[in-house]
N, CA, C and O atoms as a Maestro MAE file, in Angstrom:
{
 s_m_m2io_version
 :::
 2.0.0
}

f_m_ct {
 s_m_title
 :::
 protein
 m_atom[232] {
  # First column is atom index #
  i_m_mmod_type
  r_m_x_coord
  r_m_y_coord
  r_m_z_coord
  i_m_residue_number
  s_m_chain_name
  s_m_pdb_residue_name
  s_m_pdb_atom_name
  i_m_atomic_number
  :::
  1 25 0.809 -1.196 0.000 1 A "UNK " " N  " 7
  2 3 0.000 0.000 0.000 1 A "UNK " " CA " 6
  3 2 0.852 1.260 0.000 1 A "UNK " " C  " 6
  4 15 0.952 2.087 -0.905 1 A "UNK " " O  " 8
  5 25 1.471 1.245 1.242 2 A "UNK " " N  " 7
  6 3 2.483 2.102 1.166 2 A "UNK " " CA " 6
  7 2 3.478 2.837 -0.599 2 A "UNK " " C  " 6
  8 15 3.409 3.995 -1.011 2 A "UNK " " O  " 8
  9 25 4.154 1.848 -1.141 3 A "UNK " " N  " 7
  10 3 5.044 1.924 -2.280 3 A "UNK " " CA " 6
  11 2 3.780 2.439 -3.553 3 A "UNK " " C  " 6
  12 15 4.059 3.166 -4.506 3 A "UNK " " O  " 8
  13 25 2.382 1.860 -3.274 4 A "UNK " " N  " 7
  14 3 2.052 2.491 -4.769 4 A "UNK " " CA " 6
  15 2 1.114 4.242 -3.973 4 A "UNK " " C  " 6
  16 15 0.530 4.954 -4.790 4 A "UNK " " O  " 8
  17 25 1.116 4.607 -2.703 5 A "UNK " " N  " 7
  18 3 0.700 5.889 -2.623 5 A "UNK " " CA " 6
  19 2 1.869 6.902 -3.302 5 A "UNK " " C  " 6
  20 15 1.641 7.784 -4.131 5 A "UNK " " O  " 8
  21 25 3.599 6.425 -2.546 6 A "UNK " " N  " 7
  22 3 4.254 7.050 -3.089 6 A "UNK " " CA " 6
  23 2 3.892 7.584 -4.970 6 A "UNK " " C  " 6
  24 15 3.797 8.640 -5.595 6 A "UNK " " O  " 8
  25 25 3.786 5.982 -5.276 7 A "UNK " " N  " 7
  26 3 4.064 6.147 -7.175 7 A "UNK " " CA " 6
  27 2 2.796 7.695 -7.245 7 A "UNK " " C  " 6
  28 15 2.810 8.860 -7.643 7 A "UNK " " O  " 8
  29 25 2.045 6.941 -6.723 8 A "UNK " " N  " 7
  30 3 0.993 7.872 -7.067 8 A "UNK " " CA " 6
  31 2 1.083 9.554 -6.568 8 A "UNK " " C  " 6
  32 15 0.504 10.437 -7.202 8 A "UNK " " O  " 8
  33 25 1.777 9.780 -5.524 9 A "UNK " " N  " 7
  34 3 2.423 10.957 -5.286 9 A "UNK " " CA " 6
  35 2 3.696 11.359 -6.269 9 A "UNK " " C  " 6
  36 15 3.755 12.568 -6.494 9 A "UNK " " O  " 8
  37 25 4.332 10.860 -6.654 10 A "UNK " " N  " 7
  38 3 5.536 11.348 -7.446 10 A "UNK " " CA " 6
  39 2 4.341 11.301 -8.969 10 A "UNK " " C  " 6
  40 15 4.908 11.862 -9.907 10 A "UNK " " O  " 8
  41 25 3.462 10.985 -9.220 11 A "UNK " " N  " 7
  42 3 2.690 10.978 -10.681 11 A "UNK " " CA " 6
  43 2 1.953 12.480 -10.660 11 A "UNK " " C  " 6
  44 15 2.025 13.346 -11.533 11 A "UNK " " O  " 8
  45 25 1.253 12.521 -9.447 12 A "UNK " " N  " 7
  46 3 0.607 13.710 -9.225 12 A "UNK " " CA " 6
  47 2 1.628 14.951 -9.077 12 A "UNK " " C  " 6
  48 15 1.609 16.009 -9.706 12 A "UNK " " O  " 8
  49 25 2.208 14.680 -8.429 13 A "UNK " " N  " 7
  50 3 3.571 16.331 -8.422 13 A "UNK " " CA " 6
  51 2 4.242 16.497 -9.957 13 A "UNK " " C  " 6
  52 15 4.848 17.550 -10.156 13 A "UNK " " O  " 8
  53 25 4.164 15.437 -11.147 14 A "UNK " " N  " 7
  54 3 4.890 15.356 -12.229 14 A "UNK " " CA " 6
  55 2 3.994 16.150 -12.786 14 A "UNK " " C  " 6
  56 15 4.271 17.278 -13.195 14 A "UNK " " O  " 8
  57 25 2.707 15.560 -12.853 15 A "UNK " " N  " 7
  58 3 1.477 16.296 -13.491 15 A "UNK " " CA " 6
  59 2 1.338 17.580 -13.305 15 A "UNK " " C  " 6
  60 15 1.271 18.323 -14.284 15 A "UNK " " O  " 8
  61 25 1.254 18.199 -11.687 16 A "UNK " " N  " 7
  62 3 1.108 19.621 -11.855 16 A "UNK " " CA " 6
  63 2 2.177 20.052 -12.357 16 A "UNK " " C  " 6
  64 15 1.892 20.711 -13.357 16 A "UNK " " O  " 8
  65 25 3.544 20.011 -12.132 17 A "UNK " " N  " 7
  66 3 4.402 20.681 -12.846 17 A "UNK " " CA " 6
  67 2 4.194 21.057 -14.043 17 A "UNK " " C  " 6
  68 15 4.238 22.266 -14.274 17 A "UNK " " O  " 8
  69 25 3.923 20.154 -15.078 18 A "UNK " " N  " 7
  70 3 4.034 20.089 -16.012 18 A "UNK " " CA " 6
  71 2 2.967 21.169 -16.285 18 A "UNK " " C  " 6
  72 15 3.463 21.943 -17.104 18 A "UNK " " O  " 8
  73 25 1.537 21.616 -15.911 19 A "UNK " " N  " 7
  74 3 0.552 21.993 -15.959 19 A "UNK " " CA " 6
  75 2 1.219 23.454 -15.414 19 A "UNK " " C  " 6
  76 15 0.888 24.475 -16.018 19 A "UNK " " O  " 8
  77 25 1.984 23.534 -14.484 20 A "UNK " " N  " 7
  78 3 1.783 25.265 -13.846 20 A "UNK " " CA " 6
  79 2 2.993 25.891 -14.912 20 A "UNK " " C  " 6
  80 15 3.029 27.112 -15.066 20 A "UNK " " O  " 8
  81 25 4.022 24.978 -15.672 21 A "UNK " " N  " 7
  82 3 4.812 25.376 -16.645 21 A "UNK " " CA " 6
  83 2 4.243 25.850 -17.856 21 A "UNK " " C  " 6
  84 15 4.757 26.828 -18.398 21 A "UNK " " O  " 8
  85 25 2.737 25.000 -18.616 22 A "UNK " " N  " 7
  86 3 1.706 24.847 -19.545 22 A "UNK " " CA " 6
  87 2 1.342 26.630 -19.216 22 A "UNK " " C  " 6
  88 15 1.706 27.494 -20.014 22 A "UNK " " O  " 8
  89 25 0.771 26.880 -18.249 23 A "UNK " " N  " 7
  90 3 0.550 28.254 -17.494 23 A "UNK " " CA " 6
  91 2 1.110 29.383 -17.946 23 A "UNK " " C  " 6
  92 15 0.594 30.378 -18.455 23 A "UNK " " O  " 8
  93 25 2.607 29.028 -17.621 24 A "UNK " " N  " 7
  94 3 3.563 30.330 -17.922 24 A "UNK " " CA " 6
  95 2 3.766 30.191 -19.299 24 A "UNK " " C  " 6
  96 15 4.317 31.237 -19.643 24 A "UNK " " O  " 8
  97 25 3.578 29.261 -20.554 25 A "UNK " " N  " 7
  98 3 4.078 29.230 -21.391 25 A "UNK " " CA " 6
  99 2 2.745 29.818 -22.253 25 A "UNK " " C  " 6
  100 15 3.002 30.388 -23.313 25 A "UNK " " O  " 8
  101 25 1.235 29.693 -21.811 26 A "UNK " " N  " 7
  102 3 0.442 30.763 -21.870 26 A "UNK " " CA " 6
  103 2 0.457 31.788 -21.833 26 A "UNK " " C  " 6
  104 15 0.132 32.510 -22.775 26 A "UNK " " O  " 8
  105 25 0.970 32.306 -20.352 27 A "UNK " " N  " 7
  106 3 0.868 33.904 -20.427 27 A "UNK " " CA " 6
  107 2 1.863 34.574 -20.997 27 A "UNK " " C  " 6
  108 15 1.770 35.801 -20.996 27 A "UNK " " O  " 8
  109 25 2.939 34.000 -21.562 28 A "UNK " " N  " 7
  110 3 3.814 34.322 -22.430 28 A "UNK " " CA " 6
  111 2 3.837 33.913 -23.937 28 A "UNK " " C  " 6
  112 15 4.722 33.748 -24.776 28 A "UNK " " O  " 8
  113 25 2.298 33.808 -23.909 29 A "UNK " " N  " 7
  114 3 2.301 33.569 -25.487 29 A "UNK " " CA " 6
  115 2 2.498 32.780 -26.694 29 A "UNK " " C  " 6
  116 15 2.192 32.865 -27.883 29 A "UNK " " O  " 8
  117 25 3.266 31.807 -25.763 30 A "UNK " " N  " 7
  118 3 3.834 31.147 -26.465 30 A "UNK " " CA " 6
  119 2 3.097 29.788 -27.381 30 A "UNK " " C  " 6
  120 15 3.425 29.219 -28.422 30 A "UNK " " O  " 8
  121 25 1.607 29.563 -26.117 31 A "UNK " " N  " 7
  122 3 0.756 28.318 -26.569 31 A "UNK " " CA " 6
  123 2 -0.353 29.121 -26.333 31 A "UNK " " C  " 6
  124 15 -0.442 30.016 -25.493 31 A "UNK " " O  " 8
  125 25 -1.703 28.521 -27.607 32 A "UNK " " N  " 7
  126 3 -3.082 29.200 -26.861 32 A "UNK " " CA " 6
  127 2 -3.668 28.137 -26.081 32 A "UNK " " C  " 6
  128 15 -3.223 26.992 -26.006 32 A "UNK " " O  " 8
  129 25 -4.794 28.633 -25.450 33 A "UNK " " N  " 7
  130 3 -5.604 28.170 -24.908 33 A "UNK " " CA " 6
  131 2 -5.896 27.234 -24.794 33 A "UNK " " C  " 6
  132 15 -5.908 26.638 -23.717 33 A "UNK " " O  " 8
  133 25 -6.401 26.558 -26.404 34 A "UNK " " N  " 7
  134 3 -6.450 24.965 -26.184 34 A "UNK " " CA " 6
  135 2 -5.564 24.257 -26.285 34 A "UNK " " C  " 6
  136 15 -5.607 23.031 -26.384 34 A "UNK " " O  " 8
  137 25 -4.658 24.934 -26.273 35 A "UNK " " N  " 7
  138 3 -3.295 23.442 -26.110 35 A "UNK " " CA " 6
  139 2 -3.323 23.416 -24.301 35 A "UNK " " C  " 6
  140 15 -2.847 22.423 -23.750 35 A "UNK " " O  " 8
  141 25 -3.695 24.149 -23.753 36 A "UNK " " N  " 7
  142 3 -3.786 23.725 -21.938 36 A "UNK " " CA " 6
  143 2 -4.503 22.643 -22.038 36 A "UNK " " C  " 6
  144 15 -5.348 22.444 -22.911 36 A "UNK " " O  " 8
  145 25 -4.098 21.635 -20.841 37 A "UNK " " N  " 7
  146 3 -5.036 20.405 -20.718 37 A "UNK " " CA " 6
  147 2 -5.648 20.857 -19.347 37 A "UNK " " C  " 6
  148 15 -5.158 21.895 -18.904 37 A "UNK " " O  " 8
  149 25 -6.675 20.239 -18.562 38 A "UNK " " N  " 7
  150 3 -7.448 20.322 -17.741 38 A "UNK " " CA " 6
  151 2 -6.865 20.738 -16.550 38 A "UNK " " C  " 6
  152 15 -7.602 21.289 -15.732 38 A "UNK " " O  " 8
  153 25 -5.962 20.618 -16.349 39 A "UNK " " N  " 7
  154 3 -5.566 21.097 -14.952 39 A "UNK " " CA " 6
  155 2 -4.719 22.663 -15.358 39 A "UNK " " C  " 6
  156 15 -4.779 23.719 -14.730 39 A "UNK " " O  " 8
  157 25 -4.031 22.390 -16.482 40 A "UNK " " N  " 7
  158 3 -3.439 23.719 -16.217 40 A "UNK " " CA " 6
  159 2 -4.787 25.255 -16.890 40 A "UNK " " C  " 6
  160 15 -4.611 26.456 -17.095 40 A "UNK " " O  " 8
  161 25 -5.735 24.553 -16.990 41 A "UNK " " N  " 7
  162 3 -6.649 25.533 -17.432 41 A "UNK " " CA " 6
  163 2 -7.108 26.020 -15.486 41 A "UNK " " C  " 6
  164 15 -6.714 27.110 -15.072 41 A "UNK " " O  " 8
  165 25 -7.585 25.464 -14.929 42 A "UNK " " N  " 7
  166 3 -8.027 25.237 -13.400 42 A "UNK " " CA " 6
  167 2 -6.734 26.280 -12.538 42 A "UNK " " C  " 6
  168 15 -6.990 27.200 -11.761 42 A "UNK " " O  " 8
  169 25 -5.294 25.791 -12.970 43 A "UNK " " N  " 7
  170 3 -4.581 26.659 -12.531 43 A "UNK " " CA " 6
  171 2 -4.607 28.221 -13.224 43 A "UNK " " C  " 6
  172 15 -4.301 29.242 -12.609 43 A "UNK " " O  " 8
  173 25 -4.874 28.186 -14.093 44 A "UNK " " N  " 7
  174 3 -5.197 29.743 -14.698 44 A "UNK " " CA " 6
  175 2 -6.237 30.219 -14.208 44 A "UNK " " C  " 6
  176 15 -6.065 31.421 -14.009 44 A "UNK " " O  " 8
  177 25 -7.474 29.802 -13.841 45 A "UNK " " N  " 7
  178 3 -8.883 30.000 -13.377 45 A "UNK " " CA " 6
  179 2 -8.494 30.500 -11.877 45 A "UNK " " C  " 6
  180 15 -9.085 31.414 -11.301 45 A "UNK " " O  " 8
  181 25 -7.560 29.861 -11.412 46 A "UNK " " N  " 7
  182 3 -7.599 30.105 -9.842 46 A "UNK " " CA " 6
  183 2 -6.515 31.515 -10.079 46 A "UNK " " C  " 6
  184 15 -6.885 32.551 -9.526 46 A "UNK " " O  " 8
  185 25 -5.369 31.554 -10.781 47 A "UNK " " N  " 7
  186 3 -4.941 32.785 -11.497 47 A "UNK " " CA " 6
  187 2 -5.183 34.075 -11.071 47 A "UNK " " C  " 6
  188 15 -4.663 34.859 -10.277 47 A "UNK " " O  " 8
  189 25 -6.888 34.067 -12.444 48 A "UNK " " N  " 7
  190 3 -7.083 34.568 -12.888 48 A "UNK " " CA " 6
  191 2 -8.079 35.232 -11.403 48 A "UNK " " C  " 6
  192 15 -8.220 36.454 -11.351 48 A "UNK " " O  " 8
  193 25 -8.672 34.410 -10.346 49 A "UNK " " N  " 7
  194 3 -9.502 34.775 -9.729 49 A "UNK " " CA " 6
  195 2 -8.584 35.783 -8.528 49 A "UNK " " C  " 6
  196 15 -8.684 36.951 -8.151 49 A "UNK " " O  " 8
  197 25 -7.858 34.867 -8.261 50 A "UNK " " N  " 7
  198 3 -6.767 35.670 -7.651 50 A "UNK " " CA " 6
  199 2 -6.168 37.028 -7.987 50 A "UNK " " C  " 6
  200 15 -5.687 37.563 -6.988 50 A "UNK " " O  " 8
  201 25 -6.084 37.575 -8.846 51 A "UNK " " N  " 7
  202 3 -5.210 38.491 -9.720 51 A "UNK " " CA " 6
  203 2 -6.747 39.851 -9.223 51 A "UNK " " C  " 6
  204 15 -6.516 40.994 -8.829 51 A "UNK " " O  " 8
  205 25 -8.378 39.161 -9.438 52 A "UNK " " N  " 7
  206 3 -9.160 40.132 -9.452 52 A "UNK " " CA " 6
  207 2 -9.571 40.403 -8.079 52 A "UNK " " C  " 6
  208 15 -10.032 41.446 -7.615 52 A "UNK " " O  " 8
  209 25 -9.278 39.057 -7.388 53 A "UNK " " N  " 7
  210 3 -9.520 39.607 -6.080 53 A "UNK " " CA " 6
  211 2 -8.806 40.778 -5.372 53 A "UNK " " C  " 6
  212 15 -9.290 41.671 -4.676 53 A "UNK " " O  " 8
  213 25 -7.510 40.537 -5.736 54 A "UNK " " N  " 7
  214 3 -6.524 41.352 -5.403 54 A "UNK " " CA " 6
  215 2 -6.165 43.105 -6.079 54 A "UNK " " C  " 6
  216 15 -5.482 44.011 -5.602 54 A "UNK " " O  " 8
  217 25 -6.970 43.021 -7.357 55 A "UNK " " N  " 7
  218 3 -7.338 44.398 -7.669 55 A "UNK " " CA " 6
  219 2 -8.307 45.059 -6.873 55 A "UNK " " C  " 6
  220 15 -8.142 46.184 -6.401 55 A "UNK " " O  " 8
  221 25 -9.585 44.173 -6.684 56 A "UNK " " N  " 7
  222 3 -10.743 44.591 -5.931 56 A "UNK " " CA " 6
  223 2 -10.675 45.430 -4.582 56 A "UNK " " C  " 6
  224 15 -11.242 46.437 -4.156 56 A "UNK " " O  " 8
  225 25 -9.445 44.294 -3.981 57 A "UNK " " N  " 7
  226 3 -9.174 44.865 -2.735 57 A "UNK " " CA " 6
  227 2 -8.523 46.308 -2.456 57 A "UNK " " C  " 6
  228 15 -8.524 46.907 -1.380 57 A "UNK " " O  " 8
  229 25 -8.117 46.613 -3.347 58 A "UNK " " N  " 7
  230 3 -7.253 47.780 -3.473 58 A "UNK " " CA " 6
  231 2 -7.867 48.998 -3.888 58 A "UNK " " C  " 6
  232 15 -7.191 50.019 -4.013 58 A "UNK " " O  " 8
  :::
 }
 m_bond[231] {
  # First column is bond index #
  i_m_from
  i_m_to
  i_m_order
  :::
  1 1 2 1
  2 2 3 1
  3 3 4 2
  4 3 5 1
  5 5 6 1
  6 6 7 1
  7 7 8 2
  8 7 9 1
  9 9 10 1
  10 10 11 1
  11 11 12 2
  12 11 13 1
  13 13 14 1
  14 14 15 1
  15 15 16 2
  16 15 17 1
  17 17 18 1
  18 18 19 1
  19 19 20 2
  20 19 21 1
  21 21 22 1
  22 22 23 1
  23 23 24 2
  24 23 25 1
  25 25 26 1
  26 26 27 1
  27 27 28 2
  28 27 29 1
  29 29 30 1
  30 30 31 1
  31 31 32 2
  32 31 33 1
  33 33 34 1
  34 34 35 1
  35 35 36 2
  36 35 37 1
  37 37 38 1
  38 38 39 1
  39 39 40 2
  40 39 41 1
  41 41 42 1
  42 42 43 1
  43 43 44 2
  44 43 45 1
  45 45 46 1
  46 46 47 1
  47 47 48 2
  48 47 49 1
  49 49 50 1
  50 50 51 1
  51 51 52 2
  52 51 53 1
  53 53 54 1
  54 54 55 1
  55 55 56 2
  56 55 57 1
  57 57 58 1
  58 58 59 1
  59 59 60 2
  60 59 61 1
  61 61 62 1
  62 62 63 1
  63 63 64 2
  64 63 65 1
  65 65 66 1
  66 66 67 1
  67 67 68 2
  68 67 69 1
  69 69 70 1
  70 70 71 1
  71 71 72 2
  72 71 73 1
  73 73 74 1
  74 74 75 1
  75 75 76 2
  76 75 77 1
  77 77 78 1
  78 78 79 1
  79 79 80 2
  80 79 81 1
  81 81 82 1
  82 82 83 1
  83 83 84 2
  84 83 85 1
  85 85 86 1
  86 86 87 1
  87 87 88 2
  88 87 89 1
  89 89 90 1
  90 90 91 1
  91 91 92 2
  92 91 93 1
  93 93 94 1
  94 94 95 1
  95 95 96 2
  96 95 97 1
  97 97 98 1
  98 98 99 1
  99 99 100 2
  100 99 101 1
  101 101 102 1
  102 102 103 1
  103 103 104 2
  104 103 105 1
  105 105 106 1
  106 106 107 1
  107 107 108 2
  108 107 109 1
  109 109 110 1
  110 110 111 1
  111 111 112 2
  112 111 113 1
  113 113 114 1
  114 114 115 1
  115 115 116 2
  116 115 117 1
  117 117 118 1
  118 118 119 1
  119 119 120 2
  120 119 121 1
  121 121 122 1
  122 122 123 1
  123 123 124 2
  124 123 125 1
  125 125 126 1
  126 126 127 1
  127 127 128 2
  128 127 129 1
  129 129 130 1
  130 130 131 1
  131 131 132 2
  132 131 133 1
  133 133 134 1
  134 134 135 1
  135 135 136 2
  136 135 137 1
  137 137 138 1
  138 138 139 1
  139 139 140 2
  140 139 141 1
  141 141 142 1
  142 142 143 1
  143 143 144 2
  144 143 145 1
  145 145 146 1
  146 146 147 1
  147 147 148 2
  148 147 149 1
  149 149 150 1
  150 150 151 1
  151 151 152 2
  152 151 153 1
  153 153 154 1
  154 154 155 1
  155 155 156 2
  156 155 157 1
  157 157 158 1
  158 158 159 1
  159 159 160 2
  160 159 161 1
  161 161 162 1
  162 162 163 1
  163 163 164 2
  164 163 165 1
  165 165 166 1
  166 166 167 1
  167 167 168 2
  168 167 169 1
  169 169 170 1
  170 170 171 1
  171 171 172 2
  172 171 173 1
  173 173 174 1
  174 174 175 1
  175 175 176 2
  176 175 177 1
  177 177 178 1
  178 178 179 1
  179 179 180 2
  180 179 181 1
  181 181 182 1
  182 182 183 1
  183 183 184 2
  184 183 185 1
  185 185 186 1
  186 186 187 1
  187 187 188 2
  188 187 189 1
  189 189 190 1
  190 190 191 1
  191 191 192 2
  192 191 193 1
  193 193 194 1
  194 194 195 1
  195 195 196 2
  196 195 197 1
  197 197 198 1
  198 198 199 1
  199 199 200 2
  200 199 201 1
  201 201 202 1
  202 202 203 1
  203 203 204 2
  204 203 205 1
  205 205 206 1
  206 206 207 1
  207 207 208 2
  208 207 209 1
  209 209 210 1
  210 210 211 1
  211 211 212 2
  212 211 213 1
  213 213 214 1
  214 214 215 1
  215 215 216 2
  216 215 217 1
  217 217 218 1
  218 218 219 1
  219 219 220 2
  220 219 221 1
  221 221 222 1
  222 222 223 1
  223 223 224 2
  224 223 225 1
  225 225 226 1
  226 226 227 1
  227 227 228 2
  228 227 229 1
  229 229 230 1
  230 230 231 1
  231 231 232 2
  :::
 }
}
């Protein structure tokens, strides 16, 4: 039990990486929109919510 939570933790940390990199390579233009896959769209969403909250407040 133990050895496959790890796998499954080192799969999940590979994944977001890959997704919050997908992110920056967005806001720099470099890829559109639909080349994000599902998670790194979710990380832009939370982003994006963040970014307005933080105008709002101000």
């Amino acid at each position: 039990m133990g050895r496959k939570k790890e796998e499954m933790r080192r799969i999940h940390h590979k994944k977001m990486k890959k997704a919050k990199e997908k992110v920056k390579m967005y806001i720099k233009k470099e890829i559109t929109y639909n080349q994000l896959n599902k998670l790194a769209k979710n990380f832009l969403e939370k982003r994006r919510k963040a970014e307005k909250s933080e105008k709002s407040s101000k």
